[in-house]
C-alpha positions in Angstrom: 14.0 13.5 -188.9 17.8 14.5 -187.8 18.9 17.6 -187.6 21.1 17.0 -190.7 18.2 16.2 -192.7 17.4 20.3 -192.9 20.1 22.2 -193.7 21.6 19.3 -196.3 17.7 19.8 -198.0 18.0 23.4 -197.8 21.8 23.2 -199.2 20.9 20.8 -202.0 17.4 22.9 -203.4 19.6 26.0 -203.4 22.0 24.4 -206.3 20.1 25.6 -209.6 17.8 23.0 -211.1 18.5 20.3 -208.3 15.4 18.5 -207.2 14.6 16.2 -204.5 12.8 12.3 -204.0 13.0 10.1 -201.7 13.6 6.2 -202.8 14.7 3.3 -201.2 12.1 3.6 -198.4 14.0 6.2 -196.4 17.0 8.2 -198.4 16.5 11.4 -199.4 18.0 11.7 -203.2 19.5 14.8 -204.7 19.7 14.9 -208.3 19.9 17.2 -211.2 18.0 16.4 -214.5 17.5 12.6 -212.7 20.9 12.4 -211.9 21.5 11.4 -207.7 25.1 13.7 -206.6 24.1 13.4 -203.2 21.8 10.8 -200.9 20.9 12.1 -196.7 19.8 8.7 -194.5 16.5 9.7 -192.7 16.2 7.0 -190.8 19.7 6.8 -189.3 19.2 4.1 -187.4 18.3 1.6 -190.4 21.9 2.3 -191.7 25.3 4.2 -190.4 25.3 6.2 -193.6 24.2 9.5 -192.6 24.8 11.9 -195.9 26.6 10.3 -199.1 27.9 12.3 -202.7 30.6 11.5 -205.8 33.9 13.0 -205.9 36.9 12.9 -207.8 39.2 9.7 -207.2 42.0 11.9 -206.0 39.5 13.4 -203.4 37.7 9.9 -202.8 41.3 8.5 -201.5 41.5 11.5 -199.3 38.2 11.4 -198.0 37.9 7.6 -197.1 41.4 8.2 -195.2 39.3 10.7 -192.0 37.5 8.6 -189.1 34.0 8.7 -189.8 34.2 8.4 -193.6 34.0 5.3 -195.5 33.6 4.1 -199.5 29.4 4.3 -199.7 27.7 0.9 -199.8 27.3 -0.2 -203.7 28.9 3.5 -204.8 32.4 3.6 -204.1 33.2 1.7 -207.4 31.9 5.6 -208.7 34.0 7.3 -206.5 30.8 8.4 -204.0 32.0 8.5 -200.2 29.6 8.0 -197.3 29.8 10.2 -193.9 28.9 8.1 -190.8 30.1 10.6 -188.2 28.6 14.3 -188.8 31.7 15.8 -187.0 34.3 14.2 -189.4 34.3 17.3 -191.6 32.9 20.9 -191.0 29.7 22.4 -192.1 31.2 24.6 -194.9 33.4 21.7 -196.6 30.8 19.6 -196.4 28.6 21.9 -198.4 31.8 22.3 -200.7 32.3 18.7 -201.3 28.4 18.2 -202.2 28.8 21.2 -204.5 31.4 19.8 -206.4 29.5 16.4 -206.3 26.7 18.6 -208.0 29.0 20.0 -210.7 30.8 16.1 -211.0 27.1 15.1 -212.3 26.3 18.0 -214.3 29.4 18.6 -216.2 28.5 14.3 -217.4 25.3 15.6 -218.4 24.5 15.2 -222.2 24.5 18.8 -224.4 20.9 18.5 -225.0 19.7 17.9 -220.9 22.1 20.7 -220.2 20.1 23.1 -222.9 16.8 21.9 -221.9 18.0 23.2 -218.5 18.4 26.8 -219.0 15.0 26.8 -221.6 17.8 27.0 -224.5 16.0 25.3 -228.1 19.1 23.0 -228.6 17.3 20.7 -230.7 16.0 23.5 -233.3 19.4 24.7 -233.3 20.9 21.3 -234.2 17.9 21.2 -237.1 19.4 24.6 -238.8 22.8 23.1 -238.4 22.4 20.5 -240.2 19.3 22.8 -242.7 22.3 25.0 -243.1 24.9 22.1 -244.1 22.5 20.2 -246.5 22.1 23.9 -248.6 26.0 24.2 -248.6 26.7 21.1 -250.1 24.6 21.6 -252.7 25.6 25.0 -253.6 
Protein backbone atom coordinates (compact mmCIF):
# COMPACT_ATOMS: atom_id res chain seq x y z
CA UNK A 1 0.00 0.00 0.00
CA UNK A 2 1.40 3.80 -0.65
CA UNK A 3 2.32 5.88 1.71
CA UNK A 4 -0.73 8.04 1.05
CA UNK A 5 -2.93 5.31 1.72
CA UNK A 6 -2.27 5.97 5.79
CA UNK A 7 -2.56 9.27 6.65
CA UNK A 8 -5.62 9.92 4.00
CA UNK A 9 -7.33 6.66 6.23
CA UNK A 10 -6.28 8.15 9.39
CA UNK A 11 -7.56 11.70 8.08
CA UNK A 12 -10.92 10.33 6.84
CA UNK A 13 -11.83 8.01 10.25
CA UNK A 14 -11.06 11.14 12.30
CA UNK A 15 -14.26 13.05 10.53
CA UNK A 16 -17.25 12.05 13.02
CA UNK A 17 -19.37 9.13 11.78
CA UNK A 18 -17.18 8.62 8.46
CA UNK A 19 -16.64 5.01 7.79
CA UNK A 20 -14.54 3.18 5.38
CA UNK A 21 -14.98 0.10 2.44
CA UNK A 22 -13.20 -0.79 -0.14
CA UNK A 23 -15.12 -1.43 -3.64
CA UNK A 24 -14.18 -1.58 -7.01
CA UNK A 25 -11.51 -4.24 -6.33
CA UNK A 26 -8.90 -1.69 -5.08
CA UNK A 27 -10.35 1.95 -3.93
CA UNK A 28 -10.59 2.70 -0.64
CA UNK A 29 -14.18 4.63 -0.20
CA UNK A 30 -14.86 7.25 2.45
CA UNK A 31 -18.43 7.82 3.22
CA UNK A 32 -20.66 9.15 5.74
CA UNK A 33 -24.07 7.39 6.43
CA UNK A 34 -23.27 5.45 2.75
CA UNK A 35 -22.45 8.47 1.15
CA UNK A 36 -18.54 8.27 -0.81
CA UNK A 37 -16.88 12.22 -0.24
CA UNK A 38 -13.64 10.85 -0.84
CA UNK A 39 -12.06 7.64 -2.82
CA UNK A 40 -7.73 6.80 -2.18
CA UNK A 41 -6.33 4.38 -5.30
CA UNK A 42 -4.42 1.41 -3.54
CA UNK A 43 -3.22 0.05 -6.33
CA UNK A 44 -1.74 3.03 -8.01
CA UNK A 45 -0.50 1.41 -10.75
CA UNK A 46 -4.00 0.04 -12.03
CA UNK A 47 -5.02 3.81 -12.48
CA UNK A 48 -3.24 7.46 -12.27
CA UNK A 49 -5.87 8.48 -9.78
CA UNK A 50 -4.25 8.54 -6.56
CA UNK A 51 -6.92 10.22 -3.93
CA UNK A 52 -10.33 11.75 -5.40
CA UNK A 53 -13.33 14.05 -3.28
CA UNK A 54 -16.44 16.53 -4.43
CA UNK A 55 -16.19 20.15 -4.16
CA UNK A 56 -17.94 23.09 -4.99
CA UNK A 57 -18.08 24.07 -8.91
CA UNK A 58 -16.30 27.33 -8.11
CA UNK A 59 -13.51 25.25 -6.40
CA UNK A 60 -13.77 22.29 -8.99
CA UNK A 61 -12.72 25.00 -11.82
CA UNK A 62 -9.86 26.08 -9.64
CA UNK A 63 -8.74 22.78 -8.87
CA UNK A 64 -8.69 21.09 -12.36
CA UNK A 65 -6.62 24.41 -13.45
CA UNK A 66 -3.06 22.99 -11.04
CA UNK A 67 -0.72 20.31 -12.89
CA UNK A 68 -1.42 17.15 -11.40
CA UNK A 69 -5.26 17.54 -11.01
CA UNK A 70 -7.77 16.52 -13.38
CA UNK A 71 -11.97 16.12 -13.47
CA UNK A 72 -12.17 12.35 -11.72
CA UNK A 73 -13.05 9.55 -14.21
CA UNK A 74 -17.11 9.14 -14.30
CA UNK A 75 -17.39 12.10 -11.24
CA UNK A 76 -16.58 15.30 -12.53
CA UNK A 77 -20.16 15.68 -13.92
CA UNK A 78 -20.56 15.95 -9.66
CA UNK A 79 -18.03 18.36 -9.33
CA UNK A 80 -15.41 15.52 -7.64
CA UNK A 81 -11.68 16.25 -8.80
CA UNK A 82 -9.06 13.48 -8.95
CA UNK A 83 -5.24 14.11 -7.66
CA UNK A 84 -2.68 12.22 -9.87
CA UNK A 85 0.39 13.93 -8.63
CA UNK A 86 0.70 13.92 -4.63
CA UNK A 87 2.86 17.12 -4.72
CA UNK A 88 0.19 19.22 -6.59
CA UNK A 89 -1.25 20.55 -3.37
CA UNK A 90 0.07 20.42 0.28
CA UNK A 91 -0.70 18.12 3.06
CA UNK A 92 -2.84 20.56 5.09
CA UNK A 93 -5.10 21.73 2.00
CA UNK A 94 -5.44 18.58 1.02
CA UNK A 95 -6.94 17.55 4.30
CA UNK A 96 -9.03 20.94 3.94
CA UNK A 97 -10.37 20.20 0.65
CA UNK A 98 -11.47 16.42 1.78
CA UNK A 99 -13.06 18.17 4.81
CA UNK A 100 -15.21 20.26 2.98
CA UNK A 101 -15.83 17.31 0.57
CA UNK A 102 -17.13 15.60 3.90
CA UNK A 103 -19.30 18.55 4.93
CA UNK A 104 -20.46 18.84 0.76
CA UNK A 105 -22.12 15.18 1.44
CA UNK A 106 -23.35 15.70 4.78
CA UNK A 107 -25.05 18.96 4.59
CA UNK A 108 -27.17 16.73 1.28
CA UNK A 109 -27.91 14.37 3.80
CA UNK A 110 -31.80 13.79 4.52
CA UNK A 111 -33.07 15.35 8.20
CA UNK A 112 -33.77 11.95 9.34
CA UNK A 113 -29.99 10.17 8.43
CA UNK A 114 -28.58 13.31 9.99
CA UNK A 115 -30.74 12.59 13.47
CA UNK A 116 -30.11 8.94 13.32
CA UNK A 117 -26.51 10.21 13.35
CA UNK A 118 -26.15 11.87 16.58
CA UNK A 119 -28.77 9.01 18.37
CA UNK A 120 -31.46 12.00 18.15
CA UNK A 121 -35.37 10.10 18.00
CA UNK A 122 -36.30 12.19 14.91
CA UNK A 123 -38.89 9.97 13.88
CA UNK A 124 -40.90 10.00 17.42
CA UNK A 125 -40.51 13.57 17.28
CA UNK A 126 -42.18 13.86 13.76
CA UNK A 127 -45.03 11.29 15.39
CA UNK A 128 -45.92 14.03 18.26
CA UNK A 129 -45.74 16.68 15.54
CA UNK A 130 -48.12 15.60 13.75
CA UNK A 131 -50.08 13.72 17.45
CA UNK A 132 -49.90 17.32 18.48
CA UNK A 133 -51.52 18.91 15.08
CA UNK A 134 -54.36 16.27 14.72
CA UNK A 135 -55.55 17.34 18.68
CA UNK A 136 -55.34 21.05 17.53
CA UNK A 137 -57.54 20.81 14.71
CA UNK A 138 -60.04 19.31 16.52
CA UNK A 139 -60.05 21.52 19.40
Amino acid sequence: MASYIDWIRSFCLSLRHATEDVQWEHDLLFRIAGKMFCVANMEPGLSPTKIAFKCTPERFAELVEIEGIIPAPYMARNHWVAIIELDALRRPELEELIRNSYQLVREKLPKKTLAELEGKPAAAKAKKTKRTQAAKRRR
